[in-house]
Each structure stands twice: as structure tokens, then as C-alpha cells.
C-alpha positions as CSV (number, residue, x, y, z in Angstrom):
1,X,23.9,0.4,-21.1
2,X,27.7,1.7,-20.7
3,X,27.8,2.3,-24.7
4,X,24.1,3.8,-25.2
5,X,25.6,6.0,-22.2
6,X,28.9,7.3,-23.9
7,X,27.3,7.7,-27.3
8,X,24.6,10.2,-25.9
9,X,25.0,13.6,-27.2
10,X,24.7,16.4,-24.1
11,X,22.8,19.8,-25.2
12,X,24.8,23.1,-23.9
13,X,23.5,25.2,-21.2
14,X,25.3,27.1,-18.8
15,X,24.3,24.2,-15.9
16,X,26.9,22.5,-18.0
17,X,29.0,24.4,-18.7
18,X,29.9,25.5,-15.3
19,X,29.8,21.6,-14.1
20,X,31.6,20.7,-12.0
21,X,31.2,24.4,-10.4
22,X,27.5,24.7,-8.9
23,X,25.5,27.7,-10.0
24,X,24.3,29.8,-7.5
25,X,20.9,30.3,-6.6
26,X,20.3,33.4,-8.7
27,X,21.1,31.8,-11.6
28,X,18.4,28.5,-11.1
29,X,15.3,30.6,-12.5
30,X,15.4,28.9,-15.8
31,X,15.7,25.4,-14.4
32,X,13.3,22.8,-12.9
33,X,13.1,20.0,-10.8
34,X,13.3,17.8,-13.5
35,X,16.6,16.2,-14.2
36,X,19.6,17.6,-16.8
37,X,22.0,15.2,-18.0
38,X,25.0,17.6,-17.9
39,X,28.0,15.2,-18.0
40,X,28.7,11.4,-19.0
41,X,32.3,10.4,-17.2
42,X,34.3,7.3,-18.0
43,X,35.8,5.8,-14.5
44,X,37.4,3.3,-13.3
45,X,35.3,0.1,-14.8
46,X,32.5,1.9,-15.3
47,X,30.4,4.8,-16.8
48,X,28.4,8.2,-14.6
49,X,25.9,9.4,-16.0
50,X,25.7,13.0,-14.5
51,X,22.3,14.7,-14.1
52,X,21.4,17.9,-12.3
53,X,18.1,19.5,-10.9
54,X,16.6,22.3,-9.2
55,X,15.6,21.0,-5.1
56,X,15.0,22.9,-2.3
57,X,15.9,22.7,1.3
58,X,14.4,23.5,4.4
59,X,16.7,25.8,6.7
60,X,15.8,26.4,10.6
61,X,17.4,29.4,11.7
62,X,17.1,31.3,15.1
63,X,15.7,35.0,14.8
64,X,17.4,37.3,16.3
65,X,14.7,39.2,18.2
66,X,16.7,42.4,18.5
67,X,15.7,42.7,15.0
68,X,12.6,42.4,15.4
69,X,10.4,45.5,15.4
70,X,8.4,46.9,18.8
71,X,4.9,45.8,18.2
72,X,6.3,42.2,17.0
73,X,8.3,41.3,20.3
74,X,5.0,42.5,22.3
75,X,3.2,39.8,20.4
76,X,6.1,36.9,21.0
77,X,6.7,38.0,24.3
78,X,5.9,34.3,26.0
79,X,8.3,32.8,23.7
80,X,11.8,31.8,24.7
81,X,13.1,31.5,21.0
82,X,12.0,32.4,17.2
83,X,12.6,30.2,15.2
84,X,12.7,31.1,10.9
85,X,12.2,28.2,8.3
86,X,13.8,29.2,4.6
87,X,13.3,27.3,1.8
88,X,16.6,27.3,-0.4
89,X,16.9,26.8,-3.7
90,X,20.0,24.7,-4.6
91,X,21.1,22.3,-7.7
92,X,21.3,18.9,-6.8
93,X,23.7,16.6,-8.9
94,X,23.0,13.0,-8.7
95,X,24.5,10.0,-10.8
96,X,23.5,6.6,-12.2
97,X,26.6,4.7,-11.9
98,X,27.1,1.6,-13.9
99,X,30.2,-0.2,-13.1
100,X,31.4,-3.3,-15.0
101,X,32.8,-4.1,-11.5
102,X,29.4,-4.7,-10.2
103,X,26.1,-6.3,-11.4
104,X,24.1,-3.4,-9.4
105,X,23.4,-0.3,-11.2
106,X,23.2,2.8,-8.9
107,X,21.3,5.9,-8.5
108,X,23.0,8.1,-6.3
109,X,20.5,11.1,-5.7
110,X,22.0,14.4,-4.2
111,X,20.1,14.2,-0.2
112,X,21.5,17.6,1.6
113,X,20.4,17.6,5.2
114,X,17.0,19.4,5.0
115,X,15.3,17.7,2.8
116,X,12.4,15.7,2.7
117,X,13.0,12.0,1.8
118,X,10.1,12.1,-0.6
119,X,11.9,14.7,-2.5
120,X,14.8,12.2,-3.0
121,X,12.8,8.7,-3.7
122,X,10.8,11.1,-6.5
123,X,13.8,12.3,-8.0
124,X,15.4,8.6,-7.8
125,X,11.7,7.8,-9.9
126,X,12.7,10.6,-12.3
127,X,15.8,10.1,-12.7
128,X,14.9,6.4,-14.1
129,X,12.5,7.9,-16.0
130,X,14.8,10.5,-18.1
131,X,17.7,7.1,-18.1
132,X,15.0,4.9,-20.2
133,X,14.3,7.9,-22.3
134,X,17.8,8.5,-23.0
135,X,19.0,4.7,-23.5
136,X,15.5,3.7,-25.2
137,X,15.0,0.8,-22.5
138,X,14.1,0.9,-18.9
139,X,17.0,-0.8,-17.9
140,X,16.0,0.2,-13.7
141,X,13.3,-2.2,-13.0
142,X,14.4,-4.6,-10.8
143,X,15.6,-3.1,-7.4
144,X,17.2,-4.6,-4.4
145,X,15.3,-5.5,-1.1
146,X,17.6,-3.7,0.9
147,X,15.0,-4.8,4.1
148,X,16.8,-7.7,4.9
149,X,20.6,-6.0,5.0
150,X,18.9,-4.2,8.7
151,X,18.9,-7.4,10.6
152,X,21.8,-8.8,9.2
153,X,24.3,-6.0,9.0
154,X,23.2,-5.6,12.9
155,X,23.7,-9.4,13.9
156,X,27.2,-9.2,12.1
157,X,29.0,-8.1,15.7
158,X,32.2,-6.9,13.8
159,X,30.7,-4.9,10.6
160,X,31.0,-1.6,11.7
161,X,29.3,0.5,14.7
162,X,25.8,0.8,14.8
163,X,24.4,3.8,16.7
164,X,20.5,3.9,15.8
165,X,18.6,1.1,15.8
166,X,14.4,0.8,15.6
167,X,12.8,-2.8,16.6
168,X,10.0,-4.3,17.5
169,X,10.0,-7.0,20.3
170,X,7.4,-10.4,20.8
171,X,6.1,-8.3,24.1
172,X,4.4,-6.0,21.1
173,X,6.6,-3.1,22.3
174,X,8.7,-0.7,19.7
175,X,12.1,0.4,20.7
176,X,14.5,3.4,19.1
177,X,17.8,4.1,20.3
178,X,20.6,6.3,19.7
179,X,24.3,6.1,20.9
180,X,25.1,9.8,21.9
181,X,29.1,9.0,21.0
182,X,29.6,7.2,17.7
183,X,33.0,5.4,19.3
184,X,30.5,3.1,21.4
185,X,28.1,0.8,19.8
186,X,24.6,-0.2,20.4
187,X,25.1,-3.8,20.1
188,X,27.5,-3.9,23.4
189,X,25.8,-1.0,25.1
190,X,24.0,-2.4,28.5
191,X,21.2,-1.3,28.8
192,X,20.4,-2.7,24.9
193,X,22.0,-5.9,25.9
194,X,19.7,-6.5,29.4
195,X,16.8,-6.2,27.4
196,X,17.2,-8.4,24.5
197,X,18.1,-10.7,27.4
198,X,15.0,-10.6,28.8
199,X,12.8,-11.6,25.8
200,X,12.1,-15.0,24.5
201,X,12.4,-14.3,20.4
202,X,15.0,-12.5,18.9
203,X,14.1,-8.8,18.4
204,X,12.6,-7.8,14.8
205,X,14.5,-4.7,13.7
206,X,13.0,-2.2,11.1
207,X,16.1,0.9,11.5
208,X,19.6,0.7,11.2
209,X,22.1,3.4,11.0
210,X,25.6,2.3,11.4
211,X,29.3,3.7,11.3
212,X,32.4,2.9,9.5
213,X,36.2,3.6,11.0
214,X,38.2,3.8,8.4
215,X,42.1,5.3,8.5
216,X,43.1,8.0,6.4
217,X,46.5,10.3,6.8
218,X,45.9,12.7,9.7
219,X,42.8,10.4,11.7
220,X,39.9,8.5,10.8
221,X,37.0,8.8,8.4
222,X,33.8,8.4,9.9
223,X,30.7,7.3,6.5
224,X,27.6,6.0,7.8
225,X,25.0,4.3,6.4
226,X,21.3,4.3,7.2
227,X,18.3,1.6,6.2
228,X,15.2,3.5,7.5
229,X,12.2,1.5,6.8
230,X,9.1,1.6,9.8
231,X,7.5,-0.2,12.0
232,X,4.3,-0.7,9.4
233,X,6.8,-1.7,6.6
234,X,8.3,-4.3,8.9
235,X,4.6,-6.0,10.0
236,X,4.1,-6.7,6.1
237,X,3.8,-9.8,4.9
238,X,6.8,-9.1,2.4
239,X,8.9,-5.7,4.2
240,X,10.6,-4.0,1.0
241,X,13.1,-0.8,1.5
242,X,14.9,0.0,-1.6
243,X,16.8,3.0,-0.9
244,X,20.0,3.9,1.6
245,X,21.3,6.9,3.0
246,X,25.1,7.4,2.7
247,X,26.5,10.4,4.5
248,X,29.3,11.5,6.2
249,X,31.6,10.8,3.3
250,X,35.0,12.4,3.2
251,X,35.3,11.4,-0.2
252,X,34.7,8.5,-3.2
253,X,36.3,5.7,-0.9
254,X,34.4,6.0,1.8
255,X,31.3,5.6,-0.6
256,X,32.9,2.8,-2.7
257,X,33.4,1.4,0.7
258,X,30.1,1.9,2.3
259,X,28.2,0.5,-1.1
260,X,30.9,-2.8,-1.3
261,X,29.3,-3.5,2.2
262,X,25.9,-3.4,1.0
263,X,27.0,-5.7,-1.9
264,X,28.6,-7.9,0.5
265,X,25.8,-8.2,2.4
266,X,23.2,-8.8,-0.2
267,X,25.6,-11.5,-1.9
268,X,25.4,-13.5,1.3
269,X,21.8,-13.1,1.3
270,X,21.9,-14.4,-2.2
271,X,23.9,-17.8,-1.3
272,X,22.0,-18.1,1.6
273,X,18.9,-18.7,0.1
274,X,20.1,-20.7,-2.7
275,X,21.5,-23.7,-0.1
């Protein structure tokens, strides 16, 4: 797949040309959802395959009701607070990284706070639509059960700190918490800790989101990583989640770090359940 990659031929257009610059929104019109292939990069051990696309975002902002004419404010007088929803046009650049470091091919899909997560899992679907057209195989068939990394990456005490976490319990009862400060973590907090105590079965969890601590020059680095599935998914005979969220990244090692834990992870899986 690296070679079909490097030998593709990338038509000009100014989306990129101006790669890695991001056009502004004025200058989208002639562009759609659908996925560009704008660069192919050689990297360390491996090869990105660079596409861009036209996404929008949903923005929340507070109107300013001193703005707002007369015979408006007389009609909003009960409310405390306006509240205006813009949908922004942006370009999203996601990459399909193949790595001869790794036997996992990735699709990282651009996922800007804002946006729906059905927006991302259709352009991860698209995205491995445009890759078999351009390498003449669909080569992106087989994806990884990320379901069982939840409970395991939470059991594993010193892998990071986890500060959301969705389960359900043998008393039929579903639990979500969040840890307010990221420097304490939900597997130690007490009030998490008293109640797993009280059950008689471990507890069955379904949403994970947890924090790395990682040094860099002038503090820490903070990536997180989240494995949302639900409560449904989770009662299934067979629960399947096949996407993660990576944020928070203050560059490509905290990434590279976050997706060698996932790999870690789903290698023990592996040799688990081949004993």
C-alpha cells in the first residue's frame, strides 16, 4: 500500500497548493465534503496520505443583547441569556497513515470541537472509499474492536489518569462520572471506590476517557484519549467501537504516544486470547 501510495499522481488546485496553509472560509465555495488527496509525505517508517474536505462546525456564542433592536428585547424579555448557534465552514485535513512500524493502518479524521461525531465516522467511511479508489484495493476492511481496550485500559491502575468513565453495574443501574481536576483520577477517587465496594460483580464499563502526563521542556503535556461507545452498544451480544478520540495534543509525540498505548493494549488482548 506504501508504493501504490507514493506513485499516485496529485492533481493541482489551490487547496494544494496552499497546503500546509489552510484556506479560509471564503475561499471553500468550490469545494465539498468529499475528500482531496492534496499531499503524499514520506515519514519516519512510513507513508501519509493527506486528504482535505470541506466540514462545518457548530459555534455557540452569547448575543449581546445591547445589540439587539427594541421590539426584539421586549419579546426575550424572560430570558436571562441569548444564546447564537453558527455553522462554520472550515477545511478539515485528515490522514491515512501507514507505518511499516506498525501492522495497523490509521485514519486520522480532522474532529474540531463542534462537530457532530457522525460527521467524523462518515468522513472516516469516505475517506476509505476515495483510498480503495486510489490504490485499486480496499485495503481498510478489517477494523479493530477498540470495545475491549475500555475495561482494560481502566483496570490497568498505572496507565494513565482516567477522568470520565460510563458503566453499568449487576444492580441494573448506569453510572457517568467526571473528575472536575484532571491531576486526580477516578479510579482512586472515594466516592467511585465505595461503590464498586458495595457490588457483588465487577462493574461493566462502556466510556472511558483518560489522561496522559507526559514531560516536555517548560511543564507537562496533557493528550487524552476517549472510547465512547453506550450503554446499548455494551448490552450486545458482541459490543464493537472502532473509532477513538485523541485530543489535547501539543504535537506528533503526544499522538504517537497516545496511539502506541492503544497498540499496547490491543497486543495484550491478542496474546491473551491465544493462551
Amino acid at each position: 500500500m506504501m508504493r501504490a501510495l507514493v506513485r499516485i499522481k496529485i492533481a493541482d488546485s489551490p487547496i494544494r497548493d496552499a497546503y500546509p496553509i489552510l484556506l479560509p472560509e471564503g475561499e471553500l465555495e468550490d469545494y465539498t465534503t468529499e475528500p482531496n488527496l492534496i499531499a503524499v509525505e514520506e515519514v519516519d517508517g512510513g507513508v501519509a496520505a493527506v486528504f482535505a474536505a470541506v466540514r462545518s462546525v457548530m459555534l455557540r456564542e452569547p448575543v449581546p443583547t445591547e445589540e439587539l433592536p427594541e421590539e426584539a428585547l421586549k419579546s426575550l424579555g424572560s430570558y436571562d441569556e441569548i444564546i447564537g448557534i453558527r455553522h462554520i465552514r472550515n477545511e478539515a485535513v485528515d490522514v491515512v497513515m501507514v507505518s511499516s512500524k506498525s501492522p495497523y493502518v490509521t485514519v486520522r479524521v480532522d474532529y474540531p470541537s463542534g462537530m457532530h461525531r457522525d460527521v467524523a465516522e462518515a468522513a472516516q467511511e469516505r475517506i476509505r472509499e476515495e483510498i480503495a479508489t486510489l490504490v485499486q484495493k480496499d485495503r481498510l476492511t478489517a477494523p479493530v474492536n477498540l470495545f475491549p481496550l475500555i475495561n482494560e485500559m481502566y483496570k490497568a491502575r498505572a496507565e494513565g489518569t482516567v477522568v470520565e468513565l460510563a458503566f453499568g453495574t449487576t444492580t441494573a443501574s448506569l453510572k457517568h462520572e467526571r473528575m472536575r481536576r484532571h491531576a486526580a483520577c477516578l479510579r482512586e477517587e472515594t466516592y467511585h471506590k465505595g461503590g464498586k465496594a458495595a457490588l457483588k460483580a465487577p462493574i461493566e464499563p462502556y466510556k472511558l476517557s483518560i489522561v496522559w502526563k507526559i514531560p516536555i521542556t517548560d511543564g507537562f503535556s496533557t493528550p487524552e484519549l476517549g472510547l465512547y461507545s453506550t450503554a446499548a452498544t455494551a448490552a450486545s451480544a458482541n459490543p464493537i467501537l472502532t473509532d477513538a478520540v485523541i485530543r489535547k495534543c501539543m504535537g506528533e509525540s503526544d499522538y504517537i504516544h497516545v496511539e502506541s498505548r492503544i497498540e499496547h493494549f490491543i497486543s495484550a488482548l491478542k496474546k491473551k486470547a491465544h493462551r
